[in-house]
N, CA, C and O atoms as CSV, one atom per row, in Angstrom:
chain,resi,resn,atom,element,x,y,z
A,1,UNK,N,N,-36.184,28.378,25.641
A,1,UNK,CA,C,-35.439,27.137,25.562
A,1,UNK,C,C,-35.034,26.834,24.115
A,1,UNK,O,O,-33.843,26.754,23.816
A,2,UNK,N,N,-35.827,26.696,23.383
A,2,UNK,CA,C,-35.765,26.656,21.808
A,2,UNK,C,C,-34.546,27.915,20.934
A,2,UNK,O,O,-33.872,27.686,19.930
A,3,UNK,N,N,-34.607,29.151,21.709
A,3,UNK,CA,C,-33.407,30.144,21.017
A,3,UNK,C,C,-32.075,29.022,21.392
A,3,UNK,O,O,-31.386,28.359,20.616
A,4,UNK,N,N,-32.039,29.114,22.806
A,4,UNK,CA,C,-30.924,28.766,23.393
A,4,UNK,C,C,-30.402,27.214,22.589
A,4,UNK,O,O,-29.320,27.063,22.022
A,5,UNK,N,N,-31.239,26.407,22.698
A,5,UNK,CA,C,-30.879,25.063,21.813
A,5,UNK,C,C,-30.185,25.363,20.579
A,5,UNK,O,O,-29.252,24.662,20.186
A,6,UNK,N,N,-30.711,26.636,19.796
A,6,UNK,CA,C,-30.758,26.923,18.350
A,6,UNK,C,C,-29.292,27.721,18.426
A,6,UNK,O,O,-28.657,27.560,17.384
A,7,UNK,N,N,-28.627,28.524,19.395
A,7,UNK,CA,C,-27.553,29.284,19.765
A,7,UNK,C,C,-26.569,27.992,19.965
A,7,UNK,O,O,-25.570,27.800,19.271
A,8,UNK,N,N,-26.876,27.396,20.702
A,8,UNK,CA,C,-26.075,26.244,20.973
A,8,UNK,C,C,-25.405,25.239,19.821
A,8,UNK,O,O,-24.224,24.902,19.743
A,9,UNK,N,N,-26.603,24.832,18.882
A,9,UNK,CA,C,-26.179,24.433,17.672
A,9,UNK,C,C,-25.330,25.178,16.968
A,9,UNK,O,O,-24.175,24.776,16.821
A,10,UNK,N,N,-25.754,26.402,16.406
A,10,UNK,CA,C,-25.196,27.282,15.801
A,10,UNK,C,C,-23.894,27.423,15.854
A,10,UNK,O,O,-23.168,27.515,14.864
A,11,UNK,N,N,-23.386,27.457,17.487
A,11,UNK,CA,C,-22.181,27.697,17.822
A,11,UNK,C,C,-21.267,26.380,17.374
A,11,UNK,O,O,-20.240,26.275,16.703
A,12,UNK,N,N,-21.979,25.585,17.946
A,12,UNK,CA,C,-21.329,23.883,17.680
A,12,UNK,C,C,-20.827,23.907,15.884
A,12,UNK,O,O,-19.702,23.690,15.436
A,13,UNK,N,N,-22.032,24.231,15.162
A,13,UNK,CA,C,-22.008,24.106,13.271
A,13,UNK,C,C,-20.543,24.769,13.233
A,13,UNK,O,O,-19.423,24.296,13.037
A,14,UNK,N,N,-20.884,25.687,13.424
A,14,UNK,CA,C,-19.580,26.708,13.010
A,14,UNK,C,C,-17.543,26.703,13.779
A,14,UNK,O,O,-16.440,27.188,13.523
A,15,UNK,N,N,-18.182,25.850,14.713
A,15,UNK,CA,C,-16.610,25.640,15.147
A,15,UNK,C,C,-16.202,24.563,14.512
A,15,UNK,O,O,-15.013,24.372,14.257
A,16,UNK,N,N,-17.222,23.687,14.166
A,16,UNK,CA,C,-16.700,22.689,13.270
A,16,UNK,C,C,-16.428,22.933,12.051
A,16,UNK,O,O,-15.601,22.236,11.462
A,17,UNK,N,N,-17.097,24.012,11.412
A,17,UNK,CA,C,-16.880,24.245,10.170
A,17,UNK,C,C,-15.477,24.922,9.914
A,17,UNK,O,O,-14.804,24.984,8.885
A,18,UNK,N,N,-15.232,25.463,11.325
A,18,UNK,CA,C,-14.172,26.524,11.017
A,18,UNK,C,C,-14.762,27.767,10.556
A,18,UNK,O,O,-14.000,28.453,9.875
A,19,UNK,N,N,-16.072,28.291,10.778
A,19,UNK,CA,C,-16.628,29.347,10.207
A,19,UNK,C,C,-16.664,30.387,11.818
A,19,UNK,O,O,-17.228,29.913,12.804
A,20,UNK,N,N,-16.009,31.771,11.881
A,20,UNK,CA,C,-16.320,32.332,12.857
A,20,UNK,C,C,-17.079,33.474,12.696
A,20,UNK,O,O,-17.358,33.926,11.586
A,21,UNK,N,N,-17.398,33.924,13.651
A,21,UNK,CA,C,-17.959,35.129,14.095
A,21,UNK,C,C,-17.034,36.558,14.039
A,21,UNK,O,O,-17.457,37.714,14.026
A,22,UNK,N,N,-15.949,36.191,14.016
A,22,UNK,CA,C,-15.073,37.137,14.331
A,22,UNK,C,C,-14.037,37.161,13.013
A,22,UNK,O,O,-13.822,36.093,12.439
A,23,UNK,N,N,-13.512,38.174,12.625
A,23,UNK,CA,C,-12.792,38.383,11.610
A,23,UNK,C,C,-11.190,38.450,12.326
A,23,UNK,O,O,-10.553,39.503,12.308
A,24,UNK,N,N,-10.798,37.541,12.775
A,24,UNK,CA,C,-9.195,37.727,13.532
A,24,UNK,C,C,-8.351,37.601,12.690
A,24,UNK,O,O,-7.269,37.677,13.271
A,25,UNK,N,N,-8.231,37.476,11.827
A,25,UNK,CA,C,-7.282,37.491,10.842
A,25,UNK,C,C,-6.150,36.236,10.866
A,25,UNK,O,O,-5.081,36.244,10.254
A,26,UNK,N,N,-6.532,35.434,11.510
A,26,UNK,CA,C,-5.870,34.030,11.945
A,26,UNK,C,C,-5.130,33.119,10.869
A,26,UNK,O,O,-5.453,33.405,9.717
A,27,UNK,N,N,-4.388,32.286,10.969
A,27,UNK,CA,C,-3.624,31.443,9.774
A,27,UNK,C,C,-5.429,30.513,9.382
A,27,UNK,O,O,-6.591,30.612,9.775
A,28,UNK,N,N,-4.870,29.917,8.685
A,28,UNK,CA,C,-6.308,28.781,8.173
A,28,UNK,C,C,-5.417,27.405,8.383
A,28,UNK,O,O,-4.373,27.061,7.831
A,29,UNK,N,N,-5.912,26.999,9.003
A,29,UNK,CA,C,-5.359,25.663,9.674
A,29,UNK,C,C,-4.612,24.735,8.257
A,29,UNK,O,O,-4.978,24.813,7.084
A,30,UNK,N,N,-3.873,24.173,8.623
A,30,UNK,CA,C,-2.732,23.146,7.772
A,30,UNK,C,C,-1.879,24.505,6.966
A,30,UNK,O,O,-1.104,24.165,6.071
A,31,UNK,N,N,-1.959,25.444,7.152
A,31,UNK,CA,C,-1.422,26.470,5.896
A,31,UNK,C,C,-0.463,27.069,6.853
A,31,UNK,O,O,-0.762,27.412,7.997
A,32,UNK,N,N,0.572,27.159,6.374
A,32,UNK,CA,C,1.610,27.964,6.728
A,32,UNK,C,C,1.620,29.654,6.455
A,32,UNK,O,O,1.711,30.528,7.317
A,33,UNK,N,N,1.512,29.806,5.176
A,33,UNK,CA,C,1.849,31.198,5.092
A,33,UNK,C,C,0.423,31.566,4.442
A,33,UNK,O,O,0.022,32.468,5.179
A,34,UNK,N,N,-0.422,31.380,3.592
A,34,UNK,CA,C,-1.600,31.857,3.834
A,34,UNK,C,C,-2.543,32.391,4.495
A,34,UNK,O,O,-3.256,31.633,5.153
A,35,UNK,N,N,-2.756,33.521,4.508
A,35,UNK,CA,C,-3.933,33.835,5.994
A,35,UNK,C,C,-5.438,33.972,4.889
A,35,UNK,O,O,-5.615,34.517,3.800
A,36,UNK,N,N,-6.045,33.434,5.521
A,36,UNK,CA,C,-7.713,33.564,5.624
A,36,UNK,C,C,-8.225,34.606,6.328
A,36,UNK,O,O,-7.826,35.369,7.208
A,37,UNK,N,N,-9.451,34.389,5.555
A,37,UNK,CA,C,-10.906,35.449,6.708
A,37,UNK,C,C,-11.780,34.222,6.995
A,37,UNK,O,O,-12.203,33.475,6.113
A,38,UNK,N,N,-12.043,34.061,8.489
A,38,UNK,CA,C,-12.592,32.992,8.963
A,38,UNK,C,C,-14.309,33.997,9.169
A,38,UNK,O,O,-15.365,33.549,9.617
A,39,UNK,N,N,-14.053,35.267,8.709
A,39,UNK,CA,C,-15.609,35.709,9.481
A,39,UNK,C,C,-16.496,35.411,8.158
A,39,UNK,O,O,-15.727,34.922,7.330
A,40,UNK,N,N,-17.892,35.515,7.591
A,40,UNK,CA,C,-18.486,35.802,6.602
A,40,UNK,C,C,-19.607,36.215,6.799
A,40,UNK,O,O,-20.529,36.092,5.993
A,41,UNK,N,N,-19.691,36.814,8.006
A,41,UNK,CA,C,-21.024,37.341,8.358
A,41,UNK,C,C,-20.549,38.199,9.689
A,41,UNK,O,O,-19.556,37.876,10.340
A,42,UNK,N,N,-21.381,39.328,10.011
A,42,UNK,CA,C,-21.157,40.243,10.741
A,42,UNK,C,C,-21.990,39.546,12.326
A,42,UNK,O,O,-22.698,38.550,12.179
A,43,UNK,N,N,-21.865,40.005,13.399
A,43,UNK,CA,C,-22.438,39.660,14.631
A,43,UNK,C,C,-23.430,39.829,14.598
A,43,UNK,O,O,-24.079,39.099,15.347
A,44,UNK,N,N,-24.359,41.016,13.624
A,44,UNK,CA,C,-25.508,41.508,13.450
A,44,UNK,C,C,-26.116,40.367,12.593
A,44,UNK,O,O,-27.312,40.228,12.850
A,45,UNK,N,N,-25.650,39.506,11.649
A,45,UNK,CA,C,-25.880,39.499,10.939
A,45,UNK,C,C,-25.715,39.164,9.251
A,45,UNK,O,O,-25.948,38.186,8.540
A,46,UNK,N,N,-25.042,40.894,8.981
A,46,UNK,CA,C,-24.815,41.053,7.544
A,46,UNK,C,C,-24.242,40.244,6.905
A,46,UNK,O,O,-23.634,39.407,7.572
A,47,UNK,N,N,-24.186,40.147,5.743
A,47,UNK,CA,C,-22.984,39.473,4.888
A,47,UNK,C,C,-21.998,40.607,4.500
A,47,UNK,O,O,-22.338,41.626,3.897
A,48,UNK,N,N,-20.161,40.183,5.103
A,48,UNK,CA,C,-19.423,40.868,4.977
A,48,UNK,C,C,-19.315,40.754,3.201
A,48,UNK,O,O,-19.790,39.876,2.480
A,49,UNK,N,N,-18.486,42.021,2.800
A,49,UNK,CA,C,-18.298,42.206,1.300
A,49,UNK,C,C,-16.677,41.448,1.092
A,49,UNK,O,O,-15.687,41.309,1.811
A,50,UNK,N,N,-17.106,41.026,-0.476
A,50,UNK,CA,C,-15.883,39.995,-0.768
A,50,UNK,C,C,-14.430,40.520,-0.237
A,50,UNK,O,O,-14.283,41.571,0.387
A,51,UNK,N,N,-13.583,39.790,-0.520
A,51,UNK,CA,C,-12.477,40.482,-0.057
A,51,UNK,C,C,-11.592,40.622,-1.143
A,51,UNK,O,O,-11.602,39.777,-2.039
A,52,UNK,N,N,-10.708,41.735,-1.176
A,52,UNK,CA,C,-9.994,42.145,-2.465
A,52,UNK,C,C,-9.142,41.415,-2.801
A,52,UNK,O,O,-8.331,41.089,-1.933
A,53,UNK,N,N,-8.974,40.838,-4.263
A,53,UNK,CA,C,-8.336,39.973,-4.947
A,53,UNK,C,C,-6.963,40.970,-5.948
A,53,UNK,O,O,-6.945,41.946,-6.698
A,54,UNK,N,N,-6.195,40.216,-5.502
A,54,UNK,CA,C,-5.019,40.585,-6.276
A,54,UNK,C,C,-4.771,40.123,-7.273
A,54,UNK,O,O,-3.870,39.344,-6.964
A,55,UNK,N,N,-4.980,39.990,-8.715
A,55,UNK,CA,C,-4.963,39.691,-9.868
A,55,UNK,C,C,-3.319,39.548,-10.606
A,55,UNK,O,O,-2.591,40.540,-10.583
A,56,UNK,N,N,-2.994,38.677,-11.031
A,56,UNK,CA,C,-1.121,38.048,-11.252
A,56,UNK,C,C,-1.946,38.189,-13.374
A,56,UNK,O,O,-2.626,37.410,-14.041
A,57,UNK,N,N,-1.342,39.607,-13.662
A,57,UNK,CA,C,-1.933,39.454,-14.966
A,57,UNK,C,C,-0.778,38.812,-15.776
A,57,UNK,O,O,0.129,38.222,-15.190
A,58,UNK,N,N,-0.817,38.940,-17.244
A,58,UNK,CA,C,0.105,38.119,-17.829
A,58,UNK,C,C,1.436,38.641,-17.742
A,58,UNK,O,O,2.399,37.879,-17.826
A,59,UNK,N,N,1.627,40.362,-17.519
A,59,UNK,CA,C,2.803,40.921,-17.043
A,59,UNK,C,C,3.738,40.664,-16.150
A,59,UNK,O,O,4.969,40.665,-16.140
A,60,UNK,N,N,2.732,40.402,-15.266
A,60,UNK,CA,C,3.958,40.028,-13.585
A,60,UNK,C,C,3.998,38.424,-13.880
A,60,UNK,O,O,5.042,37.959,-13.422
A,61,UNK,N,N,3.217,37.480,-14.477
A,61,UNK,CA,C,3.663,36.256,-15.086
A,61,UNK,C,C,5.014,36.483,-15.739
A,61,UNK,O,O,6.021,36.245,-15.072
A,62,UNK,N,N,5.123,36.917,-16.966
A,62,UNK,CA,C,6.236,37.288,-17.618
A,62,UNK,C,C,7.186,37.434,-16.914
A,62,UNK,O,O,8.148,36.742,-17.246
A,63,UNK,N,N,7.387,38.353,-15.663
A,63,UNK,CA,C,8.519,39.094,-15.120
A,63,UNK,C,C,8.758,37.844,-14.517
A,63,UNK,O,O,9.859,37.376,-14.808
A,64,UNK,N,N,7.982,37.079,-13.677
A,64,UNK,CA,C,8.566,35.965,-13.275
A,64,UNK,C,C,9.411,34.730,-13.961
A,64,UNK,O,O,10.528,34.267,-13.729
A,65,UNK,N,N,8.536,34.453,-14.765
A,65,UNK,CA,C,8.368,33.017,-15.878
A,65,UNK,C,C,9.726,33.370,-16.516
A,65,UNK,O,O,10.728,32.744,-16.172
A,66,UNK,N,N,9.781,34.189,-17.280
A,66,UNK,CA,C,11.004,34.726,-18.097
A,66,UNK,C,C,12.507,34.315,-17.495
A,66,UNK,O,O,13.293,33.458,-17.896
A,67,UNK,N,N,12.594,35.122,-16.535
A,67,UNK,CA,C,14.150,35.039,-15.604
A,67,UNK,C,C,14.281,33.703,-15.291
A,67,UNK,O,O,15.382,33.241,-15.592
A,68,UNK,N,N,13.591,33.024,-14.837
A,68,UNK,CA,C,14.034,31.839,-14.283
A,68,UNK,C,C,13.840,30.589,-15.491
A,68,UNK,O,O,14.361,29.519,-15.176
A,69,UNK,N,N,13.267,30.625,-16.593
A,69,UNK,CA,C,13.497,29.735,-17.541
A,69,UNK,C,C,14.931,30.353,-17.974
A,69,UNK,O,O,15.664,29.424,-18.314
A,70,UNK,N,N,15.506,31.467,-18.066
A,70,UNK,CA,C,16.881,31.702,-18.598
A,70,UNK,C,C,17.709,31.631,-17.368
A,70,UNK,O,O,18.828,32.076,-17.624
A,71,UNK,N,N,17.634,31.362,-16.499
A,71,UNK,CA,C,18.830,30.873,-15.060
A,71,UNK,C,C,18.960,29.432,-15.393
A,71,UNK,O,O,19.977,28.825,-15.729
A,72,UNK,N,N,17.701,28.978,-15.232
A,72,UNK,CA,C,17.441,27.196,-15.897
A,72,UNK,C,C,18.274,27.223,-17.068
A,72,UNK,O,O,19.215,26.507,-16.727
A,73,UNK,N,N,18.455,27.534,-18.003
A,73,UNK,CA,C,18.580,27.734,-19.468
A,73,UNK,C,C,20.328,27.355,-19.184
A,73,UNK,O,O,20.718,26.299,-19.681
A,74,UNK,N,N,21.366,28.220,-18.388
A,74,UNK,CA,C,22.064,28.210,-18.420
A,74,UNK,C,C,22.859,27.375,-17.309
A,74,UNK,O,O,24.013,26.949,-17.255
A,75,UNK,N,N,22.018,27.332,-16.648
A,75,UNK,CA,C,22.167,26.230,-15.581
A,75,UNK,C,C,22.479,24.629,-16.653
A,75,UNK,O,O,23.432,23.881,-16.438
A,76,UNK,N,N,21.775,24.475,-17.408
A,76,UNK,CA,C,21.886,22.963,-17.994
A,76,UNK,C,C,22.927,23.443,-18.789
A,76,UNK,O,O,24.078,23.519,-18.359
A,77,UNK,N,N,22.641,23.734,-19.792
A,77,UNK,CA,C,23.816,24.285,-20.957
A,77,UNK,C,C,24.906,24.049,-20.041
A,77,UNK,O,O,25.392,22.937,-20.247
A,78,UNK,N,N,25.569,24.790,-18.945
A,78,UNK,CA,C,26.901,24.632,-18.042
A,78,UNK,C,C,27.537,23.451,-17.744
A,78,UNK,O,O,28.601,22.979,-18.146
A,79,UNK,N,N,26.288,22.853,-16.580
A,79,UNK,CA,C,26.240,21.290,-16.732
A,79,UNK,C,C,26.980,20.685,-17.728
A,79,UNK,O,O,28.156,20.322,-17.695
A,80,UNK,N,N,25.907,20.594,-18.900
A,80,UNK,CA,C,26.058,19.871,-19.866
A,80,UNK,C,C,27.529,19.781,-20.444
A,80,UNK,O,O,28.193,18.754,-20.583
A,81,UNK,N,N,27.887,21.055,-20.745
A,81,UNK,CA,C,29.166,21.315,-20.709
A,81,UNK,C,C,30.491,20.182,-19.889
A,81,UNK,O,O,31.384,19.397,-20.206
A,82,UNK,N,N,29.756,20.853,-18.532
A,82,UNK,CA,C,31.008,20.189,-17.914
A,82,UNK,C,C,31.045,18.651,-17.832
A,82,UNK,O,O,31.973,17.927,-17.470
A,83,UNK,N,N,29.548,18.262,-18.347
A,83,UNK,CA,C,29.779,16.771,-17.840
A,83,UNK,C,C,30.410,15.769,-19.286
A,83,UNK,O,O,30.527,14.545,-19.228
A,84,UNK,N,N,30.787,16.678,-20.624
A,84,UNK,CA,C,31.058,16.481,-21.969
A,84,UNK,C,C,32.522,16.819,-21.665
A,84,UNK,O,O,33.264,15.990,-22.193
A,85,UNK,N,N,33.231,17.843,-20.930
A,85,UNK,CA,C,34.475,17.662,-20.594
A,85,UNK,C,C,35.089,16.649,-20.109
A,85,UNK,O,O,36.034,16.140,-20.712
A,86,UNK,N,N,34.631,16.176,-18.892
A,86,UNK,CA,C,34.937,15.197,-18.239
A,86,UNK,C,C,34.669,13.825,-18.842
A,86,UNK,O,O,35.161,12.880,-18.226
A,87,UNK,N,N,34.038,13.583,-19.841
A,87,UNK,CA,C,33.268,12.588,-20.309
A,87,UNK,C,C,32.808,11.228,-19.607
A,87,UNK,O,O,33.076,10.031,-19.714
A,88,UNK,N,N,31.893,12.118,-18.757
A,88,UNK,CA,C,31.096,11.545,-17.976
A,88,UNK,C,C,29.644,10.844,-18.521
A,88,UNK,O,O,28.998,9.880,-18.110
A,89,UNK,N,N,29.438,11.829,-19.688
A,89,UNK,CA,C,27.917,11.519,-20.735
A,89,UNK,C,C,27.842,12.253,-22.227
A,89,UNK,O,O,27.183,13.178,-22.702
A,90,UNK,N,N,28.856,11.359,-22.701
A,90,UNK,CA,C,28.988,11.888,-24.158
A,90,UNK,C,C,28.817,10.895,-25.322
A,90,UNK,O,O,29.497,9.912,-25.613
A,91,UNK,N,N,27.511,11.520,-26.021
A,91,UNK,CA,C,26.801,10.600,-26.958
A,91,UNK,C,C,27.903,10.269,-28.098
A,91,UNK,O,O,28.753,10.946,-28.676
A,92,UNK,N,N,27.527,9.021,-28.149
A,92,UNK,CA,C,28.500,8.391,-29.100
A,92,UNK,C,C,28.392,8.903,-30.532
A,92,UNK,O,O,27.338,9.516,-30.701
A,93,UNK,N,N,29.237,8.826,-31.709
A,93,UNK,CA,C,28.869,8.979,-33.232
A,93,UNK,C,C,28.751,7.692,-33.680
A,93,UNK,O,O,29.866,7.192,-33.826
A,94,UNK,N,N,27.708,6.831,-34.002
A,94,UNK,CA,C,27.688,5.736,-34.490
A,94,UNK,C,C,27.336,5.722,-35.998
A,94,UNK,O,O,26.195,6.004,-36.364
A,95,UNK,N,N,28.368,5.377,-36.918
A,95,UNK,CA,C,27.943,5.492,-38.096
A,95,UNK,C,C,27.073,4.338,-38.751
A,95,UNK,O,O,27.708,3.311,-38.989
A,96,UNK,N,N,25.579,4.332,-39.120
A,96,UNK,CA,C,25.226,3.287,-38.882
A,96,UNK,C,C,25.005,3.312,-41.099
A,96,UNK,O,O,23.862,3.038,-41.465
A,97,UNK,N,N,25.746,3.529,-41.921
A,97,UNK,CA,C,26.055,3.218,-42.874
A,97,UNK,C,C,26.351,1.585,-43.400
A,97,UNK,O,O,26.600,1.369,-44.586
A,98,UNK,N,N,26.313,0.810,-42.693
A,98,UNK,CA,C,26.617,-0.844,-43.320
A,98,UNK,C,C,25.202,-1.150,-44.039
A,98,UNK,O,O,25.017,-2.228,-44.604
């Protein structure tokens, strides 16, 4: 009686936790494109081994970070441009000499 109570809990802890038994490879609830490992322990038992981390070193930062501060870059500059043609927002020269 006492296993079974103790199985029973067990099962209850862990659905609430969101912790499974099973490694399904499932979304992780509220997350769209993220997938999780909902297992952390084997049926036996074990403790499964971490799971492999993909490391974003300062290189593939760069490759990213880089291009798109210079799309930005020219993106305003253009703007800016066009909105000084039109003179839509063009700072005044105020000579403040008196």
């Amino acid at each position: 009686m006492a296993s079974g109570a103790y199985r029973l809990s067990r099962l209850s802890a862990l659905k609430n936790t969101g912790v499974s038994t099973l490694n399904t490879g499932t979304r992780c609830p509220g997350s769209r494109f993220t997938q999780c490992r909902n297992a952390v322990f084997t049926a036996s038992g074990g403790i499964l081994p971490k799971p492999v981390k993909t490391s974003f070193g300062l290189f593939r930062m760069t490759v990213i970070v880089v291009p798109f501060l210079y799309v930005g870059t020219l993106i305003s500059k253009n703007f800016a441009a066009l909105l000084e043609e039109h003179d839509i927002f063009v700072p005044e020269d105020d000579d403040d000499d008196d």
